[in-house]
C-alpha positions as CSV (number, residue, x, y, z in Angstrom):
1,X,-13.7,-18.2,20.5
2,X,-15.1,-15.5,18.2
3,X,-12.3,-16.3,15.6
4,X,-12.3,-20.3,15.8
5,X,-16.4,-20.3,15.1
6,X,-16.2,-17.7,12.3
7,X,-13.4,-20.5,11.1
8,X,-15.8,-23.5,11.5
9,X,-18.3,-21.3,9.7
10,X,-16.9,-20.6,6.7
11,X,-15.5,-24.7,6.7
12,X,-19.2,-25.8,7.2
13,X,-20.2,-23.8,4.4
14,X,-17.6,-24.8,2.4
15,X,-18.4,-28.5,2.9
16,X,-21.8,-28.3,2.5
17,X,-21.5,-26.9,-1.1
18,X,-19.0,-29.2,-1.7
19,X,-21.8,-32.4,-0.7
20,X,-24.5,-30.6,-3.4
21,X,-22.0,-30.4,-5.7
22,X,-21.3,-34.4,-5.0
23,X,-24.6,-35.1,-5.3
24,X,-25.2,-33.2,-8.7
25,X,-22.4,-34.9,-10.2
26,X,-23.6,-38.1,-8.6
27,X,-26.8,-38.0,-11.0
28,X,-24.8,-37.5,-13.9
29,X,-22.5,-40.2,-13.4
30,X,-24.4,-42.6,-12.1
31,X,-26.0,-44.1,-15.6
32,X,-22.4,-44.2,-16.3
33,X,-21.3,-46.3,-13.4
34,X,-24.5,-48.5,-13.3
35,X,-23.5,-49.6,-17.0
36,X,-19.9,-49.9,-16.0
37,X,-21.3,-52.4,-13.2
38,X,-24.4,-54.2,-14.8
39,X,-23.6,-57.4,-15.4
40,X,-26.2,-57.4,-18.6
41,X,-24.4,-55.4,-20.7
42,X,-22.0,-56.6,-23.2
43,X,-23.5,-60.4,-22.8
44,X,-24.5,-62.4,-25.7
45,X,-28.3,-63.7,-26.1
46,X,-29.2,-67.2,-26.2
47,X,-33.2,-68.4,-25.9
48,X,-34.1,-70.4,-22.9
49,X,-34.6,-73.7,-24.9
50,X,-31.1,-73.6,-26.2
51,X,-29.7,-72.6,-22.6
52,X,-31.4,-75.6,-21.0
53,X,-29.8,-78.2,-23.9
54,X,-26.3,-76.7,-23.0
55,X,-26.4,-77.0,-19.4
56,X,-28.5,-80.6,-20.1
57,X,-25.4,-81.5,-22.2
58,X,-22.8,-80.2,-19.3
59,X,-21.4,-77.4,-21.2
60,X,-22.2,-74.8,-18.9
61,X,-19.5,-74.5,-16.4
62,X,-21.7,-72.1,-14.1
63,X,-25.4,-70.0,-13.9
64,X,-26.1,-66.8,-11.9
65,X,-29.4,-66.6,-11.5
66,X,-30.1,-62.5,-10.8
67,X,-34.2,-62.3,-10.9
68,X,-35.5,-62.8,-13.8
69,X,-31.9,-63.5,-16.3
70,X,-29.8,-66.4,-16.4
71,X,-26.4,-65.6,-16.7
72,X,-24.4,-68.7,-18.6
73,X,-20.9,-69.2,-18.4
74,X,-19.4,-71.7,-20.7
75,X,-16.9,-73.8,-20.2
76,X,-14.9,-72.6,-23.4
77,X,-14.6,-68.8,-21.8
78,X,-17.5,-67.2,-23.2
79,X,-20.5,-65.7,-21.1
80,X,-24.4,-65.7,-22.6
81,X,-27.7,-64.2,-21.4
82,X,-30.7,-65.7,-21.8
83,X,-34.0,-64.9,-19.6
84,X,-36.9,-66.7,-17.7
85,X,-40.7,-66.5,-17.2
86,X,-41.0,-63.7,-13.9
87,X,-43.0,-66.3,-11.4
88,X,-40.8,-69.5,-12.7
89,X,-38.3,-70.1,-10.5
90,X,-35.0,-71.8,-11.6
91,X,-35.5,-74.9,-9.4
92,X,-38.6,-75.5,-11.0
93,X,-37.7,-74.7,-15.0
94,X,-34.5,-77.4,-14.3
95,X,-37.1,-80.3,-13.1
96,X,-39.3,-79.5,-15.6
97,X,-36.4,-80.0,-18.0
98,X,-35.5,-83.2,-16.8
99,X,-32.3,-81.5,-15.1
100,X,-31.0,-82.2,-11.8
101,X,-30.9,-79.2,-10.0
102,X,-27.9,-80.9,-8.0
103,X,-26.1,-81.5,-11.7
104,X,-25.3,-77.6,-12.0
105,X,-23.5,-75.4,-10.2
106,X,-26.0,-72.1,-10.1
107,X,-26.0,-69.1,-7.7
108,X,-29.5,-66.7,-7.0
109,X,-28.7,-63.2,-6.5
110,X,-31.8,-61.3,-5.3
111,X,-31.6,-57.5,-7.0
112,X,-35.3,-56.3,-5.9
113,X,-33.5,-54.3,-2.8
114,X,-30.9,-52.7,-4.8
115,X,-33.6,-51.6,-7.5
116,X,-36.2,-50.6,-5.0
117,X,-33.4,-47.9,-3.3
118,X,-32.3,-47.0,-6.4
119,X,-36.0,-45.8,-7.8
120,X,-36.5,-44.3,-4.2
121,X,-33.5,-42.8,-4.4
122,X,-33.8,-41.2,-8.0
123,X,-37.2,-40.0,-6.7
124,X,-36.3,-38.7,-3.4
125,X,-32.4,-37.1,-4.1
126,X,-33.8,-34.4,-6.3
127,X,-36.3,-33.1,-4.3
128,X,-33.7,-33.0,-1.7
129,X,-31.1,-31.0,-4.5
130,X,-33.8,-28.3,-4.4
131,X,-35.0,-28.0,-1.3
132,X,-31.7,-27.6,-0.4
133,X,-30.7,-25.2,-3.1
134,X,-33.2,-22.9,-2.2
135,X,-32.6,-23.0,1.3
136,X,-28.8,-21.5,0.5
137,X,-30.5,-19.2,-1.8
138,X,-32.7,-17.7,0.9
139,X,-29.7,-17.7,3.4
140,X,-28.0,-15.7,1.1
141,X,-30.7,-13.0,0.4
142,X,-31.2,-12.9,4.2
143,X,-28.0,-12.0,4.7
144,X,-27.3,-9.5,1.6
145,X,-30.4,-7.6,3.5
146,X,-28.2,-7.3,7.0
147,X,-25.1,-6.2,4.7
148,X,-27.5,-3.3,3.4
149,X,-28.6,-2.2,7.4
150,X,-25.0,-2.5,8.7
151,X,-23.8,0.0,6.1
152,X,-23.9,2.9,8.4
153,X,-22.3,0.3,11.5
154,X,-18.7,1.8,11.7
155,X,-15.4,-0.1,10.4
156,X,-13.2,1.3,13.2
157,X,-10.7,-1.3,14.4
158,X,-10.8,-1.2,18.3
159,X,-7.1,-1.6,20.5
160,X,-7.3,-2.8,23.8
161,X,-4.3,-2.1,26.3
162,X,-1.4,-4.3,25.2
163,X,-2.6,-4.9,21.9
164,X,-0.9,-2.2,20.0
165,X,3.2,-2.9,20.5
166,X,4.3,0.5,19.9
167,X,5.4,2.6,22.4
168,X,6.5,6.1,22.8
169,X,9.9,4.9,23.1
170,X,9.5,3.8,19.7
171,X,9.1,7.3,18.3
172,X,11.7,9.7,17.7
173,X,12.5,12.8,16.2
174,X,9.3,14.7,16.9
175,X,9.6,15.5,20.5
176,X,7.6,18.4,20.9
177,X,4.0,16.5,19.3
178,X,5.3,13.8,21.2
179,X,4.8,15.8,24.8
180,X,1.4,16.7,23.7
181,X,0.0,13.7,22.6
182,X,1.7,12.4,26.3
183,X,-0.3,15.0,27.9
184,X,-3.4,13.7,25.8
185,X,-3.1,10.5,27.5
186,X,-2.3,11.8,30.8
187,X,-5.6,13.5,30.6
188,X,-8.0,10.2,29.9
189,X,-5.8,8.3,32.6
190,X,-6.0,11.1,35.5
191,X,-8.8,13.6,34.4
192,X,-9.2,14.0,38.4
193,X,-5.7,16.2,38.4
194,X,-6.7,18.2,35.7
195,X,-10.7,18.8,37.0
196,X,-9.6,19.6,40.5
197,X,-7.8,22.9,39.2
198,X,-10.5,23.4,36.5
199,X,-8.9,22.2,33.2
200,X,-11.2,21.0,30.7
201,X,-10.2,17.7,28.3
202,X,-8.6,18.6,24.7
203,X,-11.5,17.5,22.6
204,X,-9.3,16.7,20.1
205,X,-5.3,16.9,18.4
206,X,-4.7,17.4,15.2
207,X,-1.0,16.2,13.4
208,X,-0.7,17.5,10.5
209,X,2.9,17.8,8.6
210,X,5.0,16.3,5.5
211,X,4.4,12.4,4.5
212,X,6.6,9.9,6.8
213,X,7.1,12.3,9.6
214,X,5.7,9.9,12.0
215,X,2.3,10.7,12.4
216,X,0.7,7.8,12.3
217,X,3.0,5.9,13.9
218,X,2.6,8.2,16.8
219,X,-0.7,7.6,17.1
220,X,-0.3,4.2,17.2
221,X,2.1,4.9,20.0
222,X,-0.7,6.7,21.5
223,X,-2.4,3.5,21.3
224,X,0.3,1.7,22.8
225,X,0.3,4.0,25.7
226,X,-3.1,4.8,26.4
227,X,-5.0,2.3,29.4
228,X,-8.2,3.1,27.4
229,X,-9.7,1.5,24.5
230,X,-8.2,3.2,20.9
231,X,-10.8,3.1,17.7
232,X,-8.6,3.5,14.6
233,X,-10.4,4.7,11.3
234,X,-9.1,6.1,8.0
235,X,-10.9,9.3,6.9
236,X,-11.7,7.4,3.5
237,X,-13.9,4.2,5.1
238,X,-16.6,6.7,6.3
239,X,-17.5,7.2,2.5
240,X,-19.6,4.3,0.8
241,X,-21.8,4.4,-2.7
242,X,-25.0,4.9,-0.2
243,X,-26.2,8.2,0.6
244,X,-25.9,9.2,4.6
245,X,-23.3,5.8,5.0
246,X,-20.4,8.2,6.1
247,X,-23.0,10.1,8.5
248,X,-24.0,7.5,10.0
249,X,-20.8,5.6,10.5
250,X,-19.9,9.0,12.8
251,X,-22.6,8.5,14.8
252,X,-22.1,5.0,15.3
253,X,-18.5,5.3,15.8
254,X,-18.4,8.0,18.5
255,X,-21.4,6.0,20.4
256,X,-19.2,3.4,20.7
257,X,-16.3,5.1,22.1
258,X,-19.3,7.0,24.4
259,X,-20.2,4.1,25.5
260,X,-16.5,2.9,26.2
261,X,-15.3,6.5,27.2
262,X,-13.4,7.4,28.6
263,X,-11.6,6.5,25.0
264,X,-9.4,7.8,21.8
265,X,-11.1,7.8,18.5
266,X,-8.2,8.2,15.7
267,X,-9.2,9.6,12.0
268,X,-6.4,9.3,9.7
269,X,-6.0,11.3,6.6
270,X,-8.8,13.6,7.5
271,X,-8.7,15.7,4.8
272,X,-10.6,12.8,2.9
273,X,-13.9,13.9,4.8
274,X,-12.7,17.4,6.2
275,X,-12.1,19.3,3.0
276,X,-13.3,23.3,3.1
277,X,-17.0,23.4,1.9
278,X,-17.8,25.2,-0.5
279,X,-15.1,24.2,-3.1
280,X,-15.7,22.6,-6.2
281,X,-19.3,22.3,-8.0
282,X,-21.0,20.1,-6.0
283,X,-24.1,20.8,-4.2
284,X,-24.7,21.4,-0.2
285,X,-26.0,17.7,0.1
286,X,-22.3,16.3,-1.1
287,X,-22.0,13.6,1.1
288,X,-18.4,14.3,1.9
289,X,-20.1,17.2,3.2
290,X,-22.7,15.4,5.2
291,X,-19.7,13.3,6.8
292,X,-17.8,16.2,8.0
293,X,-21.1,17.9,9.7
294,X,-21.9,15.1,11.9
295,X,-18.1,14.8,12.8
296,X,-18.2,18.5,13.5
297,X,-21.5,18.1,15.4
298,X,-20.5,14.8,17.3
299,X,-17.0,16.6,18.4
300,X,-18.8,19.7,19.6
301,X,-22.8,19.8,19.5
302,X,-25.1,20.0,22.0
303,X,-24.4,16.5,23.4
304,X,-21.6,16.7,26.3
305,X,-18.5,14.6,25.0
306,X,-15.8,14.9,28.2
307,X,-14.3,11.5,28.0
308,X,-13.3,10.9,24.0
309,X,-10.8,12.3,22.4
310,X,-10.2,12.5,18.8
311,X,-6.6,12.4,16.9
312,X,-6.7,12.9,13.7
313,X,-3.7,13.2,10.6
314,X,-3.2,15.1,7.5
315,X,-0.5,16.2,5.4
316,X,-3.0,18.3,3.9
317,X,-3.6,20.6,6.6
318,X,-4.0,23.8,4.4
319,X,-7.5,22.2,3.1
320,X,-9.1,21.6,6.1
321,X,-12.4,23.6,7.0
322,X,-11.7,26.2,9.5
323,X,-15.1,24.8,11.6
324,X,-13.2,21.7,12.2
325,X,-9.7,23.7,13.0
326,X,-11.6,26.1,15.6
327,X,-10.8,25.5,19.8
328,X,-13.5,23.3,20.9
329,X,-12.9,20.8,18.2
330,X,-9.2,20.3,17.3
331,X,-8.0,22.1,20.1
332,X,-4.5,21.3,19.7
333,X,-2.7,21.7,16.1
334,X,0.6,19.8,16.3
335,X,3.0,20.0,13.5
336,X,5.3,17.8,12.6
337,X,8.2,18.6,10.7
338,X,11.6,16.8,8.7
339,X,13.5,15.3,12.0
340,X,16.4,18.1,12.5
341,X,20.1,16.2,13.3
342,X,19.4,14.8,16.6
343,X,16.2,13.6,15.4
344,X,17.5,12.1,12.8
345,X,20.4,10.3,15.1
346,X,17.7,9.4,17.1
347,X,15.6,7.7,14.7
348,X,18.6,6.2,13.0
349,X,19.0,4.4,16.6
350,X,15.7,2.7,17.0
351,X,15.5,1.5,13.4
352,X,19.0,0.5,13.8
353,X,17.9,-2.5,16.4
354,X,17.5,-6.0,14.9
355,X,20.3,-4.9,12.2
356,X,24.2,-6.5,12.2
357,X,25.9,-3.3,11.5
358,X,29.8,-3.4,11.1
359,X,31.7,-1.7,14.3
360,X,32.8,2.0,13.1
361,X,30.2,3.2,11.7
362,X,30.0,7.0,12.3
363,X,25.9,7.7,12.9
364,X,26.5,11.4,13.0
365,X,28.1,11.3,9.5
366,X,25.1,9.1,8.7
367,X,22.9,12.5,10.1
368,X,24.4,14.8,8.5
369,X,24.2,13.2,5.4
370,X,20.8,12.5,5.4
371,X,19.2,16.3,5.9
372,X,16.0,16.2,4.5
373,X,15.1,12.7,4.7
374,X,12.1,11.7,6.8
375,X,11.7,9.3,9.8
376,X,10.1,7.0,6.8
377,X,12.9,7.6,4.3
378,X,15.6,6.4,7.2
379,X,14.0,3.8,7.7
380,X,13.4,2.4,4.4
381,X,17.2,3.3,3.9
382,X,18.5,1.3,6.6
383,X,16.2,-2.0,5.3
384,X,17.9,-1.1,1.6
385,X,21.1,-1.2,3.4
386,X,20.4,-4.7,5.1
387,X,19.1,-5.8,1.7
388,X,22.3,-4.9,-0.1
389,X,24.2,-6.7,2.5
390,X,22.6,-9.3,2.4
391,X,22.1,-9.6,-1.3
392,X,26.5,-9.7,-1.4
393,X,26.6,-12.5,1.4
394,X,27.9,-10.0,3.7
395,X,27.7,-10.8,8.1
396,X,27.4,-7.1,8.8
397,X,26.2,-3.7,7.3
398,X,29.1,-1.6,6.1
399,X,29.4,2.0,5.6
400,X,29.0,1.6,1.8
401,X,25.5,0.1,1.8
402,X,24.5,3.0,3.9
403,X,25.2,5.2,1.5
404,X,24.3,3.7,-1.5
405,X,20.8,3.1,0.4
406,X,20.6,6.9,0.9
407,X,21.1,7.9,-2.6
408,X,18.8,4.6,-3.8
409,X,16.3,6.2,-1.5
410,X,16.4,9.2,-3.2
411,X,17.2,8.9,-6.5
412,X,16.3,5.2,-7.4
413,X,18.1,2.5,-8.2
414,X,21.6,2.3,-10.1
415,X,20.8,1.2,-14.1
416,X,23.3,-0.2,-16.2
417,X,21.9,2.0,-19.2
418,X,24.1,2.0,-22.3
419,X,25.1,5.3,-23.6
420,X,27.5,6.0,-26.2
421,X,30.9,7.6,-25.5
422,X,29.8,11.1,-26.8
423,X,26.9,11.2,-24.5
424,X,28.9,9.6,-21.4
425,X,31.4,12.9,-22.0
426,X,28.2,15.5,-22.2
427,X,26.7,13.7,-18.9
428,X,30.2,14.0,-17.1
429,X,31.0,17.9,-18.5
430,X,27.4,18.2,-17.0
431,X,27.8,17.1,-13.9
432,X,31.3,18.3,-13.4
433,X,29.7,21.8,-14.0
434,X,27.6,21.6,-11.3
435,X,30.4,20.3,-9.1
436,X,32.9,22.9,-9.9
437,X,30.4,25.9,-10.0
438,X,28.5,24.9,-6.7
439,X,32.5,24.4,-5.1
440,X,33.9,28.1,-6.4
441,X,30.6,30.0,-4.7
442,X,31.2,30.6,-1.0
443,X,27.6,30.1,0.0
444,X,26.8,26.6,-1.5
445,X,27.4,23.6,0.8
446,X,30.1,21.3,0.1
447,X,29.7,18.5,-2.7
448,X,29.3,15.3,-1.2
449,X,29.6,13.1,-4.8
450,X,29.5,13.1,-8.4
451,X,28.3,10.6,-10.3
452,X,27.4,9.5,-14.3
453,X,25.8,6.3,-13.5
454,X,22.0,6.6,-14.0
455,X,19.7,6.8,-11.8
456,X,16.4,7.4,-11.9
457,X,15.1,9.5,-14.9
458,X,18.6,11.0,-14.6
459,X,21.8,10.0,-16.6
460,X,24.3,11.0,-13.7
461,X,23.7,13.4,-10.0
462,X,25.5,15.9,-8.3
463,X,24.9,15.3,-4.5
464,X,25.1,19.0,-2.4
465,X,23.3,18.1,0.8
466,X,22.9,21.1,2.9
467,X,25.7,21.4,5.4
468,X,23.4,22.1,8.4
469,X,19.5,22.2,9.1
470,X,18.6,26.0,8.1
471,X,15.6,27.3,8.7
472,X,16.1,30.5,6.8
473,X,17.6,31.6,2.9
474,X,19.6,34.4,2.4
475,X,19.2,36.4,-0.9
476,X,22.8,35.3,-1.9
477,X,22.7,32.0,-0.7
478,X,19.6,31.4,-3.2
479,X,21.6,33.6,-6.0
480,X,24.2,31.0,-5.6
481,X,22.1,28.1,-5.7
482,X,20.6,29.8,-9.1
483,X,23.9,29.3,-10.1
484,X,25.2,26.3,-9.5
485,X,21.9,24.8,-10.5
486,X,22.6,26.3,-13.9
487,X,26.3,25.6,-13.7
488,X,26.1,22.1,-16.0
489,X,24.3,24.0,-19.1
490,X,27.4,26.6,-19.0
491,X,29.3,23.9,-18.8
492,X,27.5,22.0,-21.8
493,X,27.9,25.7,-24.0
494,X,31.0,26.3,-23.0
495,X,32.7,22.9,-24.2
496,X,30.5,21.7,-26.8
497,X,29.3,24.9,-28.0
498,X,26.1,23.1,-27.9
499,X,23.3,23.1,-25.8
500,X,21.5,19.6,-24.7
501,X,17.7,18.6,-23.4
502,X,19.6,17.0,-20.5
503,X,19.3,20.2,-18.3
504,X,15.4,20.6,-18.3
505,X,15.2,19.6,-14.9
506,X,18.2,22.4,-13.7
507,X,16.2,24.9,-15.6
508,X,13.1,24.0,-14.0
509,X,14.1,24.2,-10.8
510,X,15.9,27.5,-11.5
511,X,13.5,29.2,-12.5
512,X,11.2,28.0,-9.6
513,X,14.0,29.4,-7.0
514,X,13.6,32.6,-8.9
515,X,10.0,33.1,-9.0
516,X,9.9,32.7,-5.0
517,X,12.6,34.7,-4.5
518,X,10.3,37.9,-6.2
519,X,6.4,36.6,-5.7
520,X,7.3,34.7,-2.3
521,X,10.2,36.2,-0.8
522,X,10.7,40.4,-2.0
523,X,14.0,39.4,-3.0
524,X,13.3,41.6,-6.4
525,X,13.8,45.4,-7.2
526,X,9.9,45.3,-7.0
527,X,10.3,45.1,-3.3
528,X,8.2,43.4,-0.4
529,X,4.8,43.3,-2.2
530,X,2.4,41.0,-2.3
531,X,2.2,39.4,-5.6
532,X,0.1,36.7,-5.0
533,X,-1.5,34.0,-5.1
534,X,-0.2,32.4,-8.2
535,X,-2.4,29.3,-9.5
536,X,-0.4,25.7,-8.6
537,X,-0.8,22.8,-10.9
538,X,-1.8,20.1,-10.3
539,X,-0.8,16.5,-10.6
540,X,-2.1,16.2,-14.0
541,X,-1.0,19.7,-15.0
542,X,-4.8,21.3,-14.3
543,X,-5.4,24.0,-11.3
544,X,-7.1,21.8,-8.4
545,X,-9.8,25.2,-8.2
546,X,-9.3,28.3,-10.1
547,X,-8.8,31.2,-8.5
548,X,-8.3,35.1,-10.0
549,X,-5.3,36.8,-10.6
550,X,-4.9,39.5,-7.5
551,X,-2.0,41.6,-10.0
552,X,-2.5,43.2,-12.9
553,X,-1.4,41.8,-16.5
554,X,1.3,44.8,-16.5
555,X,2.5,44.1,-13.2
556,X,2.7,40.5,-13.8
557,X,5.3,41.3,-16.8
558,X,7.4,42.8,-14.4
559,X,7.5,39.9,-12.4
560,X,8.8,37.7,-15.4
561,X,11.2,40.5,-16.3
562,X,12.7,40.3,-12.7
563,X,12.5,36.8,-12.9
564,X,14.4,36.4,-16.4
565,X,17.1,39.1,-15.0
566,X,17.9,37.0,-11.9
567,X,18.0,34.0,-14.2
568,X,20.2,35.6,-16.7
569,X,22.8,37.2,-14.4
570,X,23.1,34.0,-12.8
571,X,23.8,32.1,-16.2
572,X,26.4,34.7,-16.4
573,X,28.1,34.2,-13.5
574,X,27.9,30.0,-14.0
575,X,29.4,30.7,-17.8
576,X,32.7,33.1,-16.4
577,X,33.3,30.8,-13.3
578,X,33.4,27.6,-16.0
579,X,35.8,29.7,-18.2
580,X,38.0,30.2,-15.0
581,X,38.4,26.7,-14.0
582,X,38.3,24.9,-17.7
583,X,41.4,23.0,-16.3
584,X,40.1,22.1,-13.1
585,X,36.3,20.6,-15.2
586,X,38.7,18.6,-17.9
587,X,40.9,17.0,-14.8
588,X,37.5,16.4,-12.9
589,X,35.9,14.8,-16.4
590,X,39.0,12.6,-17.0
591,X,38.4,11.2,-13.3
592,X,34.7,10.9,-13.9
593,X,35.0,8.5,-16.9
594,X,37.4,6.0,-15.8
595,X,35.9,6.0,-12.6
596,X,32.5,7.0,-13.0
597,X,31.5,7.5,-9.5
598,X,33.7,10.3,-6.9
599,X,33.1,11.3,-3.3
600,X,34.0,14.3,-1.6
601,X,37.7,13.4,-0.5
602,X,38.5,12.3,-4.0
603,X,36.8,15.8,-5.3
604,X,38.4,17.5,-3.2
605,X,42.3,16.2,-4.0
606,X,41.2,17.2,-7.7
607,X,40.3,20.5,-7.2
608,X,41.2,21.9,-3.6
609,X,39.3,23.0,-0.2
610,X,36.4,24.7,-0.5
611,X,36.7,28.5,0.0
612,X,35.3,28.4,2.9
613,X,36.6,26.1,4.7
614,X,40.6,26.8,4.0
């Protein structure tokens, strides 16, 4: 009902304007219409004496009489005008001419009505224009004032049971912040079994991990589950141009779920609102920081609050303020991490429904090749997969659109970009290098394909997924990664005797892999010391706060000289494994430019079993 009057509302409204705007056309046009209609105009003038003579003599075919004119038309086709004395009537001015009134055909049309509504009606329509234009004028004032007072009203979108249609069984791959947030709604539904043995209610959970992990999608599983009502709100629609909006919108939103309790109250992206205080340069009346006291003071003041629970998400967990992160706030901190490989079978599954996949297709080959990906990056590969199916005319998925999804997801689309022979051969020796060095090392995963078609901001890829879901690095498994990383500029000096801007990137992330290993990791022969923190960049290549250097200026020299040395000795061992299997690169380049594109079986024919796996 609420949604069919808001309807009729807005189509009152809309017709309503649409009258005044009628009726102001209406006076504009209608001089234009009455002289399109008047009779009068256009008409040729003839005196009354003359008039009389011609219809005395019968050469007047016909006379309309309208008030006061005598319209005349002739028998040859033409029409005259010609008027009379206002109290004569036409009856009388033919006898007094000697004319038989029965002798001519004549017709009285009476205009004094039509002229009368017409003068009321340019009086009256006006005064109705105005009235009724400052009527909507007031209306709308009225109503910009209630806009200003329901500033601080809260935005939250409420969910009723069976509104939301996602379930737990919708969710996969984060089993563990799955049980709590079960145990979450357990509590609302039965808070009996956990009072009678003295458990207090959570007052709140907070989710924090990587983008697409699922975290607010569980929560709207939460709100799926839960037989109490849900309030959804992002953490940026507390914050308005009005000073004390955010504030207030707290304390409106968490009387409403008071008042509804027991109930969830759901805050995502916190860490618009809940940033540290403190940072920055703005004052102790921010009012970001205003926000984020009332939410501490609503989740935790001196008002009880039993019966609501608040869920909040972040990916930005490290910025949080530790008042809001303390037990009797967020008392549960659930992180969610990149789905491992049954989480990733598992969420392949669900998405998977709806979907005409071709029979065969192995879904743990699909798992394994996919480490790393998030719940929201399998998802978006499997509708990239259906796409490209569907874009070919195909009934069913196959294999092949799977994986050309993945790497899409990954590294973009496929571009056609023309490149001249010379570079196609420096892309390929590049790539190759990679491939070769990254297949000699024994502690490099396998190479899963090679490619010099462009992706991306790259001319061509080497794809090395890791061959298993590690949680920890050795020192030589990084050493080798240095190397292969660094494998396509040996390979680019070694051939060419050259050296090309296409390996930015590899040096980049080379030298990243070494710094960790000696600030992060005491993989150095400065030992396990503390070297930190060192400043990150930002987006825009600008600290986000500054903060002082904890080493000294000579100590931070010997961190870039252990840094170059790993670096170096690594480009040494890339350069002599390249000079080793020359024959191997130049078969493996030949391949790559005919074919352009080569997985791991076809790799694998060209230069042998990996080391470690004969």
């Amino acid at each position: 009902m609420k949604k069919n009057s808001k309807r009729f509302g807005l189509k009152l409204k809309i017709n309503l304007w649409t009258i005044i705007f009628g009726f102001f056309i209406l006076i504009f046009i209608a001089p234009f219409l009455l002289s399109l209609f008047d009779t009068q105009s256009g008409k040729g003038k003839v005196e009354l004496s003359q008039a009389l003579v011609d219809i005395k003599d019968g050469k007047v075919e016909k006379v309309v009489v309208e008030n006061d004119n005598l319209l005349l038309s002739y028998k040859d086709g033409s029409t005259k005008l010609t008027s009379k004395e206002p109290n004569e009537t036409f009856t009388d001015l033919l006898e007094k001419s000697g004319i038989a009134p029965t002798s001519v055909n004549y017709n009285i049309t009476d205009q004094t009505i039509t002229k009368a509504i017409g003068s009321v009606l340019g009086i009256v329509l006006p005064i109705l224009l105005m009235a009724a234009f400052f009527f909507f004028i007031i209306r709308a004032q009225n109503r910009g004032a209630q806009d200003i007072f329901s500033f601080g009203k809260s935005r939250a979108k409420l969910f009723a049971k069976g509104k939301q249609p996602v379930s737990f069984a919708d969710v996969a791959g984060v089993d563990e912040a799955k049980k709590e947030l079960e145990e979450v709604v357990d509590f609302l539904k039965n808070p009996g079994k956990y009072r009678k043995i003295g458990a207090r209610t959570p007052k709140g959970a907070l989710l924090f991990g990587p983008a697409g992990v699922g975290k607010t999608l569980l929560a709207r599983a939460v709100a799926g589950e839960a037989d109490v009502p849900f309030f959804s709100m992002a953490g940026s629609e507390f914050m308005e141009m009005l000073v004390g909006v955010g504030a207030s919108r707290v304390r409106d939103l968490f009387a409403q779920a008071k008042a509804s309790a027991p109930a969830i109250i759901f805050i995502d992206e916190i860490d618009a609102i809940g940033r540290q205080r403190g940072r920055g340069f703005i004052g102790g009346h921010d009012e970001r920081e205003q926000t984020l006291n009332q939410i501490l003071v609503e989740m935790d003041g001196f008002t009880p609050n039993d019966n609501v629970i608040v869920i909040a998400a972040t990916n930005r967990g490290d910025l949080l303020d530790p008042a809001l992160l303390r037990p009797g706030r967020f008392d549960r901190r659930v992180v969610l991490d990149m789905p491992d490989k049954e989480g990733r079978l598992a969420i392949l599954k669900i998405h998977a429904r709806g979907k005409k996949f071709i029979r065969g297709i192995s879904w743990g080959k699909v798992a394994d090749r996919t480490v790393g990906f998030s719940g929201a990056d399998l998802e978006n590969m499997l509708n990239e997969a259906a796409i490209l199916a569907a874009r070919e005319d195909k009934n069913f998925i196959e294999t092949k659109d799977v994986e050309e999804a993945a790497t899409k997801v990954k590294l973009g689309p496929a571009k056609k970009k023309l490149q001249s022979e010379e570079d196609r051969k420096i892309t390929a020796y590049h790539e190759a290098g990679h491939a070769v060095v990254s297949h000699v090392l024994p502690k490099t995963d396998p190479v899963e394909r090679i490619s010099i078609v462009a992706r991306g901001m790259s001319l061509g890829h080497t794809l090395i997924p890791a061959a298993s879901d590690r949680s920890h690095e050795t020192k030589s498994r990084l050493l080798d990664q240095i190397t292969a990383i660094l494998g396509g500029r040996a390979a680019e000096e070694i051939i060419f005797n050259e050296m090309t801007s296409g390996a930015s990137n590899d040096i980049q992330k080379a030298t990243q892999v070494a710094r960790a290993m000696v600030i992060d990791f005491g993989m150095s022969n400065l030992g396990p010391i503390n070297l930190g923190p060192q400043i990150e960049m930002g987006e825009f290549g600008a600290p986000d706060w500054y903060e002082p250097a904890q080493i000294s200026p000579a100590m931070q020299e010997k961190v870039d000289v252990e840094v170059k040395k790993l670096v170096d000795s690594c480009y040494k061992a890339a350069l002599a494994i390249i000079k080793k299997n020359k024959k191997r690169l130049d078969k493996l380049v030949s391949r790559l430019l005919t074919k352009e594109t080569i997985d791991r079986e076809e790799f694998e024919r060209i230069v042998g079993k990996k080391s470690s796996e004969k």
